[in-house]
TORKOL-4160 file (C-alpha; in steps of 0.2 Angstrom, whole numbers, padded with zeros to 4 digits, m for minus):
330
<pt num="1" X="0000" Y="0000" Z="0000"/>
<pt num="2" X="0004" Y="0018" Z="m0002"/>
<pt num="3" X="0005" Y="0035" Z="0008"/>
<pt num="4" X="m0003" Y="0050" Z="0006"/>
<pt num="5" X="0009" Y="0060" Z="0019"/>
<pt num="6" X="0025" Y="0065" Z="0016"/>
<pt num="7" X="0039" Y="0056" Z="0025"/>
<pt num="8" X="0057" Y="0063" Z="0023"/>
<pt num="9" X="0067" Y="0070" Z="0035"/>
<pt num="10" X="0086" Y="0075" Z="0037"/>
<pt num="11" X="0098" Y="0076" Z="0053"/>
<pt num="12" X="0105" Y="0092" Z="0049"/>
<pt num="13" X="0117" Y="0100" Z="0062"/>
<pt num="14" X="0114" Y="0117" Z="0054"/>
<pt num="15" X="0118" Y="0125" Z="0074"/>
<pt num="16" X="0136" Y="0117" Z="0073"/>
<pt num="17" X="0145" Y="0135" Z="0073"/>
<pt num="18" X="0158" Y="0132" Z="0088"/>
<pt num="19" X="0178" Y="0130" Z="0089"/>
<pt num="20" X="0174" Y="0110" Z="0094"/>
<pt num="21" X="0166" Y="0109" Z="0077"/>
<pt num="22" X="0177" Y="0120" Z="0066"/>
<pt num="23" X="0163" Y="0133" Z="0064"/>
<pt num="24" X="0155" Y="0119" Z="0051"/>
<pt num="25" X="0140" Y="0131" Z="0049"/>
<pt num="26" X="0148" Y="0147" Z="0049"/>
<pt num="27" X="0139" Y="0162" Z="0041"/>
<pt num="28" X="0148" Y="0160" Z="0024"/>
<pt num="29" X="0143" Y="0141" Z="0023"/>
<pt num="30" X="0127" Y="0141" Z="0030"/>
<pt num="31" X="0117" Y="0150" Z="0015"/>
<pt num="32" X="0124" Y="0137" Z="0005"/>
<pt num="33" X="0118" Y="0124" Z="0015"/>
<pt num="34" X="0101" Y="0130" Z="0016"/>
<pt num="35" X="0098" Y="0133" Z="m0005"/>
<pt num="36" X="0103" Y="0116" Z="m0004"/>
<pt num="37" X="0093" Y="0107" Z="0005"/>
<pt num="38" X="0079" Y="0116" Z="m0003"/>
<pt num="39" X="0084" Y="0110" Z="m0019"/>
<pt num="40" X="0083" Y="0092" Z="m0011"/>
<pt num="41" X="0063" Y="0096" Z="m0006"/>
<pt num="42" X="0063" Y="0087" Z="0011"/>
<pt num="43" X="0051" Y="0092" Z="0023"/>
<pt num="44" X="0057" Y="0091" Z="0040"/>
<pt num="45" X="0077" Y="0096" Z="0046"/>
<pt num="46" X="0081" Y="0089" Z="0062"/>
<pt num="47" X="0093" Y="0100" Z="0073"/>
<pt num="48" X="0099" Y="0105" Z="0090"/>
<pt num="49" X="0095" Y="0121" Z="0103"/>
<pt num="50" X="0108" Y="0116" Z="0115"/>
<pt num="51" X="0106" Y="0119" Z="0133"/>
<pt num="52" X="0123" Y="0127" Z="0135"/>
<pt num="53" X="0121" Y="0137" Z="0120"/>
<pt num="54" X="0109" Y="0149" Z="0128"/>
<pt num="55" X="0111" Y="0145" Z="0146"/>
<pt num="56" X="0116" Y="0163" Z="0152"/>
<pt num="57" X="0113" Y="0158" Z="0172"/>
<pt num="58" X="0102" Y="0151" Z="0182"/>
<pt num="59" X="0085" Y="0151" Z="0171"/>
<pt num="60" X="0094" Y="0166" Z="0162"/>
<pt num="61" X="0094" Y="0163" Z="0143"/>
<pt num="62" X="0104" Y="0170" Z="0127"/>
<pt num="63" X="0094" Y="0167" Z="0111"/>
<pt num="64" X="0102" Y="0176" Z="0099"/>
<pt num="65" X="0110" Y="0162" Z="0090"/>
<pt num="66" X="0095" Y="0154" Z="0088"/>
<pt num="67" X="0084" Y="0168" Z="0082"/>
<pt num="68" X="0093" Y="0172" Z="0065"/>
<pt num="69" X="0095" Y="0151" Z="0062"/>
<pt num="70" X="0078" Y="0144" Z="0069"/>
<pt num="71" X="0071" Y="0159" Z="0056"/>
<pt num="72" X="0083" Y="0157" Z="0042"/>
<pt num="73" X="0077" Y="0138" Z="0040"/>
<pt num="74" X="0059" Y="0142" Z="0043"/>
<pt num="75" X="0060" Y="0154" Z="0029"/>
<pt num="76" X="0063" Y="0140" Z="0018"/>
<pt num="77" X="0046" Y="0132" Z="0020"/>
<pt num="78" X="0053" Y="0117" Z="0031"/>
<pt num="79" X="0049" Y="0113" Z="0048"/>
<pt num="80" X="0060" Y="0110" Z="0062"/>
<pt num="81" X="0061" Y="0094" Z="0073"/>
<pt num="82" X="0072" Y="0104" Z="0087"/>
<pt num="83" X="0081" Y="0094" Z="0100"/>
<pt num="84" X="0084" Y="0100" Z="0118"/>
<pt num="85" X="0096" Y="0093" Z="0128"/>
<pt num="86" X="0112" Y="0091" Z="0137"/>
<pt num="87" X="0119" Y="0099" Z="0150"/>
<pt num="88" X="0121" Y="0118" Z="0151"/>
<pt num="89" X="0140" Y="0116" Z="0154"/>
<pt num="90" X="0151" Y="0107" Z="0143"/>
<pt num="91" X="0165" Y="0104" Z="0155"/>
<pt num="92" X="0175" Y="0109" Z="0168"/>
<pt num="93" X="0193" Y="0108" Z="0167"/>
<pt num="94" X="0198" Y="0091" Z="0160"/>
<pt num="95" X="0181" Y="0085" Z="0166"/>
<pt num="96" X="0166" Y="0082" Z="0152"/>
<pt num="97" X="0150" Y="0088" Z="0157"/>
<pt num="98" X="0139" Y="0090" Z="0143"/>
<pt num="99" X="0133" Y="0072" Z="0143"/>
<pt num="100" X="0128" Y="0069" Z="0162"/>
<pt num="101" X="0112" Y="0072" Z="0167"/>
<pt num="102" X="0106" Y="0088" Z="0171"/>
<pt num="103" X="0108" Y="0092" Z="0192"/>
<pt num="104" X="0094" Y="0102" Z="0192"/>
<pt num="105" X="0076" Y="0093" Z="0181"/>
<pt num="106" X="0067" Y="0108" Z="0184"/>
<pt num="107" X="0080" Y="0120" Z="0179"/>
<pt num="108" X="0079" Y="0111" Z="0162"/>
<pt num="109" X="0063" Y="0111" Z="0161"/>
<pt num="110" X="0062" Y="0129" Z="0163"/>
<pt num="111" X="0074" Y="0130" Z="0149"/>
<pt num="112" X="0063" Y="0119" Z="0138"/>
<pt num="113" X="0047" Y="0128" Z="0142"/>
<pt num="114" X="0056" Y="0144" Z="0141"/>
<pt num="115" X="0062" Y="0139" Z="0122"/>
<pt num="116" X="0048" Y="0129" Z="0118"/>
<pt num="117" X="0036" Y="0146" Z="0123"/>
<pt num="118" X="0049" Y="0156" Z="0112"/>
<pt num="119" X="0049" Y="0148" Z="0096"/>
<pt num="120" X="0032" Y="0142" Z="0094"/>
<pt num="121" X="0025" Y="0151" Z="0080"/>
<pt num="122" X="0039" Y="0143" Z="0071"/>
<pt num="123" X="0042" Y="0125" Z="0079"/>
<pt num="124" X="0029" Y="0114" Z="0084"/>
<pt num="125" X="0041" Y="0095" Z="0087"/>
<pt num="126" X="0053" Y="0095" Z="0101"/>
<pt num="127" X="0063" Y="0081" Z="0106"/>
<pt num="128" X="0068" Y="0079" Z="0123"/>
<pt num="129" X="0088" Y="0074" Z="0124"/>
<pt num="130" X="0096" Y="0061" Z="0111"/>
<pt num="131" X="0099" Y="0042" Z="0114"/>
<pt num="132" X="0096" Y="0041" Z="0131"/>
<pt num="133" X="0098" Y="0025" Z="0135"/>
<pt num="134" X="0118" Y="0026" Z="0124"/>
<pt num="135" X="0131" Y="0031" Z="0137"/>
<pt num="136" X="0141" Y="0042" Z="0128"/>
<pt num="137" X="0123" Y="0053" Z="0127"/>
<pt num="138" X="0116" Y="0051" Z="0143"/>
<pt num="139" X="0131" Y="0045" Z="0156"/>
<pt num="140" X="0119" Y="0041" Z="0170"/>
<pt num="141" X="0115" Y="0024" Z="0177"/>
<pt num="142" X="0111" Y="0012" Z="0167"/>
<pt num="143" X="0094" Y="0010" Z="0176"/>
<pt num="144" X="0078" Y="0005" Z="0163"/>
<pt num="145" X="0079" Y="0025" Z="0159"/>
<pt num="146" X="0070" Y="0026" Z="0175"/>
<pt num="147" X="0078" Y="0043" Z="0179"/>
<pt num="148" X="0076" Y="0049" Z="0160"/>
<pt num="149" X="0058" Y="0045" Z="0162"/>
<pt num="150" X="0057" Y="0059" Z="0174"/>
<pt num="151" X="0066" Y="0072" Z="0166"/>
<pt num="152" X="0054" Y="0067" Z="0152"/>
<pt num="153" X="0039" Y="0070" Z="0162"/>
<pt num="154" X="0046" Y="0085" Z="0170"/>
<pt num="155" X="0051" Y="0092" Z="0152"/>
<pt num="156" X="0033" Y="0086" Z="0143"/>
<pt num="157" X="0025" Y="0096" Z="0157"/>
<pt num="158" X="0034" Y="0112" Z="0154"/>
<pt num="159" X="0034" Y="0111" Z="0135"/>
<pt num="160" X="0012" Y="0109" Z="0137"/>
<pt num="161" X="0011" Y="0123" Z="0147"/>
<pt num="162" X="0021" Y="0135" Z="0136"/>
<pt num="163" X="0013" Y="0128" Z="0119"/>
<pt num="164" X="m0003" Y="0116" Z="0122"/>
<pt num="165" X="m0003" Y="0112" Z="0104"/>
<pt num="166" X="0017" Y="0108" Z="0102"/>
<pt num="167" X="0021" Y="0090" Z="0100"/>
<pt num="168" X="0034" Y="0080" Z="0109"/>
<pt num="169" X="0045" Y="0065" Z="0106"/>
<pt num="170" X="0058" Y="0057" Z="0117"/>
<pt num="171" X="0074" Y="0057" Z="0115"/>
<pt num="172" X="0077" Y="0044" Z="0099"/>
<pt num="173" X="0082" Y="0026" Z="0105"/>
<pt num="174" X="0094" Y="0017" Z="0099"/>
<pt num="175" X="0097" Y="m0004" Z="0104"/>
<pt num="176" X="0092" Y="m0010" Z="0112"/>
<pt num="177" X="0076" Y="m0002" Z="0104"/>
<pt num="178" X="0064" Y="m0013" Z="0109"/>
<pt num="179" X="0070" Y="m0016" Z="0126"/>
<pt num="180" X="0070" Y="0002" Z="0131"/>
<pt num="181" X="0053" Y="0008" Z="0121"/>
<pt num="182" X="0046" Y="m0006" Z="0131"/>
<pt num="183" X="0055" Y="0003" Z="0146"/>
<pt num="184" X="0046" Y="0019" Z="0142"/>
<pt num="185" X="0031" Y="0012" Z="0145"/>
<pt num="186" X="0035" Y="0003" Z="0162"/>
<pt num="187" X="0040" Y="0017" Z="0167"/>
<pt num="188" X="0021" Y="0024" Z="0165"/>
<pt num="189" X="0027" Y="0038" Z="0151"/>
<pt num="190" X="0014" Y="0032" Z="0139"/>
<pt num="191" X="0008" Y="0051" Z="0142"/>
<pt num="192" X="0021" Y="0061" Z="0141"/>
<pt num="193" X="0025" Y="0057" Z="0123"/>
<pt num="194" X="0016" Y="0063" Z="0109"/>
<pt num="195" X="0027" Y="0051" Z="0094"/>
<pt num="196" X="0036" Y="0035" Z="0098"/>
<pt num="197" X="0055" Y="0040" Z="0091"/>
<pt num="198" X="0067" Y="0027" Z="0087"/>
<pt num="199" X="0085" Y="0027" Z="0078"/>
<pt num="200" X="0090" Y="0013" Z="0064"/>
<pt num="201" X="0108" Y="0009" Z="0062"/>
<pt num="202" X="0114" Y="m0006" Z="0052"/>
<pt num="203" X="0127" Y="m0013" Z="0041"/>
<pt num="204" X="0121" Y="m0015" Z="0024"/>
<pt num="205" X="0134" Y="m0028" Z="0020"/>
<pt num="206" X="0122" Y="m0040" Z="0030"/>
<pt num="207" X="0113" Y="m0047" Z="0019"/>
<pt num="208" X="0098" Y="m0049" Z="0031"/>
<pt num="209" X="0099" Y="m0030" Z="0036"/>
<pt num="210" X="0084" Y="m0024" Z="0026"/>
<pt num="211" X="0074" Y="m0037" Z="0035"/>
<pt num="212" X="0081" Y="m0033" Z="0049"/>
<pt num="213" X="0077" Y="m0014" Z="0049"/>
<pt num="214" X="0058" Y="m0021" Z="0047"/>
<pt num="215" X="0060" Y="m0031" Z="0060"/>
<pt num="216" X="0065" Y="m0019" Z="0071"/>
<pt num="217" X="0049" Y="m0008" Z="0066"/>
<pt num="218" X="0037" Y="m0022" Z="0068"/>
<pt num="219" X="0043" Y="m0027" Z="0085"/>
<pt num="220" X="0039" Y="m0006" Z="0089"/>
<pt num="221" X="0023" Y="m0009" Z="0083"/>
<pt num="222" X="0019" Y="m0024" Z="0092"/>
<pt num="223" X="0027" Y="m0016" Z="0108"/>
<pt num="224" X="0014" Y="0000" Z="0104"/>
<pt num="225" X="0000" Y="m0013" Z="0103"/>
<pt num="226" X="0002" Y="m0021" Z="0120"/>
<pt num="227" X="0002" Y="m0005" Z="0130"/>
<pt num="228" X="m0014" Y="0000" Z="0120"/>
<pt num="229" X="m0004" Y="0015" Z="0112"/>
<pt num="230" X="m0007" Y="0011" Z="0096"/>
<pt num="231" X="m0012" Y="0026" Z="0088"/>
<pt num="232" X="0003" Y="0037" Z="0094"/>
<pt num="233" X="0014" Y="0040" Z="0078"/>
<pt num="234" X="0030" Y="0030" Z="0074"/>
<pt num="235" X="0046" Y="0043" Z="0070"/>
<pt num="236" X="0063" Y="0036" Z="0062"/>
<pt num="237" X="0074" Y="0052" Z="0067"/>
<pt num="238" X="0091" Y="0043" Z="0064"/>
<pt num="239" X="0096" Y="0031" Z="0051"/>
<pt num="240" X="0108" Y="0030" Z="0037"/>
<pt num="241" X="0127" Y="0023" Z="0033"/>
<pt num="242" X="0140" Y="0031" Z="0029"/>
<pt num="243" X="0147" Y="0035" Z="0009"/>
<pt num="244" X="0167" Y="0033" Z="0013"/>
<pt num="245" X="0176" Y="0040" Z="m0005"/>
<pt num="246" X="0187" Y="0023" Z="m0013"/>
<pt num="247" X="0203" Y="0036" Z="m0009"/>
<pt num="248" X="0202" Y="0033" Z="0010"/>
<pt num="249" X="0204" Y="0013" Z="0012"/>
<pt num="250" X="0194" Y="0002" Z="0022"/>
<pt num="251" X="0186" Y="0012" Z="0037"/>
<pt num="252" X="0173" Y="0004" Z="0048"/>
<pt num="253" X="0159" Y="0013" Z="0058"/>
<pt num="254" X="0151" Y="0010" Z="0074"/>
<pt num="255" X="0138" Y="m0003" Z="0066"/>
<pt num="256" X="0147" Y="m0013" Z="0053"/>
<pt num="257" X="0162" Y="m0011" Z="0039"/>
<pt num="258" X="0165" Y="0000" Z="0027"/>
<pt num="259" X="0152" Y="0004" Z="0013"/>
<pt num="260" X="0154" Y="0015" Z="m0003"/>
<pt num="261" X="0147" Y="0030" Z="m0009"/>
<pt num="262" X="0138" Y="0020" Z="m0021"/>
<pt num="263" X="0132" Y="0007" Z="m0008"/>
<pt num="264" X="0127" Y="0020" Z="0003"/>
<pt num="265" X="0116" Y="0027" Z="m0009"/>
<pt num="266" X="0107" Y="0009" Z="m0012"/>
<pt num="267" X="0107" Y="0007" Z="0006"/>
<pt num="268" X="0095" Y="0023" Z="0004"/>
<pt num="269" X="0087" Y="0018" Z="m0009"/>
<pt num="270" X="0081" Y="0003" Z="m0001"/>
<pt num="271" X="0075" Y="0010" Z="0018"/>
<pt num="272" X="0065" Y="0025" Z="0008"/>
<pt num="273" X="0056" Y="0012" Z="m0002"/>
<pt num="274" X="0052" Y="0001" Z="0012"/>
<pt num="275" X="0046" Y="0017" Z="0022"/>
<pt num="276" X="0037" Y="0024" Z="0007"/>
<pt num="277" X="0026" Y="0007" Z="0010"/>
<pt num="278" X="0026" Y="0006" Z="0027"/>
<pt num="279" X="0009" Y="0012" Z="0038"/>
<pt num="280" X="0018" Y="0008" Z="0054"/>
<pt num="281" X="0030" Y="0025" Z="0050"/>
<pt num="282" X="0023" Y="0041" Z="0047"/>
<pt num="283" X="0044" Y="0049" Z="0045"/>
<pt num="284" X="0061" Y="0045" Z="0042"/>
<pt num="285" X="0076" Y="0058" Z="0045"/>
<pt num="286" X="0094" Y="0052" Z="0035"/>
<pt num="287" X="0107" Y="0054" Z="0044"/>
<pt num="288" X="0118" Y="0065" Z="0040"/>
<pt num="289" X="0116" Y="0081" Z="0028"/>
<pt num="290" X="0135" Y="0085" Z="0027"/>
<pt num="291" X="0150" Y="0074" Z="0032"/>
<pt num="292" X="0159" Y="0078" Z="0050"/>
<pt num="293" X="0176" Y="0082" Z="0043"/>
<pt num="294" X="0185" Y="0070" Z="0058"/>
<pt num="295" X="0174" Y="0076" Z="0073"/>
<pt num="296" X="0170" Y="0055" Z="0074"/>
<pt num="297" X="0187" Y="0048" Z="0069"/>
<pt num="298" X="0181" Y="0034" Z="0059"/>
<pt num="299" X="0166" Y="0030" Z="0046"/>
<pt num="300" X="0152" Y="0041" Z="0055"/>
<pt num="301" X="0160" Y="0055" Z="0047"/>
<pt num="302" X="0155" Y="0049" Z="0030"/>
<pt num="303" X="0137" Y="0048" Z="0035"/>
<pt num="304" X="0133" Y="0063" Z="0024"/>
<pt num="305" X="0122" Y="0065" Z="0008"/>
<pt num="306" X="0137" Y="0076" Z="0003"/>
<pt num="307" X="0154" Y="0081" Z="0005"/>
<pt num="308" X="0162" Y="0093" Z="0017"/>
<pt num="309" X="0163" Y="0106" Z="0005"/>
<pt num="310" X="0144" Y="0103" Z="m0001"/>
<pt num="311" X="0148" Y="0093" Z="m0016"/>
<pt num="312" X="0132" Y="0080" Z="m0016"/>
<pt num="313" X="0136" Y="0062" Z="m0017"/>
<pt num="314" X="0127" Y="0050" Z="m0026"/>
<pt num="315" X="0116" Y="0048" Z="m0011"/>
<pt num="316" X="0110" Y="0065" Z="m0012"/>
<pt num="317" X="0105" Y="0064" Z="m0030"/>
<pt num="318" X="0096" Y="0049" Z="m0025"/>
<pt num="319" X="0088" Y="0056" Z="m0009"/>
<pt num="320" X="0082" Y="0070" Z="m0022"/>
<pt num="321" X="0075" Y="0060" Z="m0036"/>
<pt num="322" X="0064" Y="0049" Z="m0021"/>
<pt num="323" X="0057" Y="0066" Z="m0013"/>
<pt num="324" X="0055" Y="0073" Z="m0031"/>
<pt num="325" X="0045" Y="0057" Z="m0037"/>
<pt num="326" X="0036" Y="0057" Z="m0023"/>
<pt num="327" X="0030" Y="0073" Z="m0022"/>
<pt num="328" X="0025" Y="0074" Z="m0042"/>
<pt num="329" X="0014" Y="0060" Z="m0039"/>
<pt num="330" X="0005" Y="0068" Z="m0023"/>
């Protein structure tokens, strides 16, 4: 069967402007960027308002570069997924910060109600952290996302009293996916989530890895079913591989070997078409847009649709021809 509704998205870290990433969307590149991925047609661009971008004190805020991004992609007629999270210091000294838990769950969800009230007319989806149950994201116990579950509720609260309208997705689960959605609902958070949100990574060198991708959605689904929550969308906001130029050797990633620009465009291919048949899943985001220039240190930096300096790869012209067709026959 078919879909009526529209289901491309794109992980997009437009907001990386920072020394930790080499100013990768500084003000030169970023009008680039934004003319094309409209000529790519998607939808939906997935991106970060970090916590310790406008942290400015205790629930003391600095929007301002936010304002002239969040805007700038707005103005191109694509909505925003925006993800709120980490902590809002990176580090200390020697010591990483960034990924542990916030000390203070209701000073972040004053930061997300506070962000979620500012940007409202603009941004209705809001993602509360990324991968929380994956320790380099969330390096807190290792405890069924019990104490996530009540950041969560705390943060889902905040967000409904500054936008009743907005809706919320938590953080994107990665494996063990179905252990951990099933987690979610033990822990009774059934209601503070308004799309189930779940990330794909596999090798495509399995031969069993498309089957393995609809797999992974069916158990969801099932899981949905059991906790009469059937209804509540299903939302891919990660999945991908990466496209690693024949010039750079073999290089592996963190979910299998190495894969080609070419295979990395099949691999796209493949997952759009399924998705495009799928009624268990109303979106998909690729991840990435644009490769990482080292900040991972192995394959994930290949992850892009095109180069570091924009040139599309064959994914891209792929990616364009399926939103393209698609939307011609809509």
């Amino acid at each position: 069967m078919g879909r009526e509704t529209d289901p491309f998205g794109l992980l997009a870290f437009l907001h990386w402007n920072h020394s930790w990433n080499k100013f990768y969307f500084n003000d030169e590149v970023l009008p680039k960027a934004l003319k094309q991925l409209k000529e790519l047609g998607i939808s939906f661009l997935r991106l970060d308002i970090l916590w310790s971008d406008v942290h400015a004190g205790y629930l003391k805020y600095k929007f301002d570069r936010y304002d002239h991004l969040l805007h700038q992609v707005h103005d191109q007629g694509m909505d925003i997924l925006a993800v709120l999270h980490y902590n809002n210091i990176d580090r200390e000294g020697d010591t990483v910060l960034w990924n542990r838990p916030p000390d203070s769950f209701e000073e972040f969800a004053a930061y997300v109600g506070t962000t979620v009230k500012r940007y409202k007319s603009i941004i209705h989806h809001w993602e509360i952290w990324n991968e929380p149950n994956l320790a380099i994201y969330w390096d807190g116990p290792r405890d069924g996302l019990r104490l996530y579950s009540s950041l969560l509720k705390k943060s889902y609260q905040a967000a409904k009293a500054a936008d009743p309208t907005c809706l919320i997705l938590h953080g994107g689960l990665t494996e063990p996916i179905q252990d951990d959605v099933e987690h979610l609902y033990r822990n009774g958070m059934k209601d503070y989530f308004d799309i189930l949100n779940i990330h794909i990574f596999l090798d495509p060198g399995n031969s069993n890895a498309l089957a393995r991708f609809k797999e992974i959605i069916d158990g969801v689904t099932a899981l949905k079913i059991k906790y009469k929550d059937d209804s509540k969308p299903l939302w891919i906001t990660e999945a991908g591989c990466p496209g690693i130029p024949s010039d750079k050797g073999n290089i592996t990633w963190f979910a299998g070997g190495n894969v080609s620009e070419e295979g990395q465009a099949e691999w796209l291919k493949k997952i759009f078409e399924l998705i495009l048949k799928e009624p268990n899943v109303q979106k998909l985001f690729w991840a990435f847009y644009r490769d990482t220039d080292d900040q991972f240190h192995d394959g994930t930096d290949y992850l892009g649709l095109v180069r570091s300096d924009l040139s599309p790869k064959s994914a891209f012209n792929q990616f364009k021809s399926i939103v393209h067709s698609f939307k011609k026959s809509h």
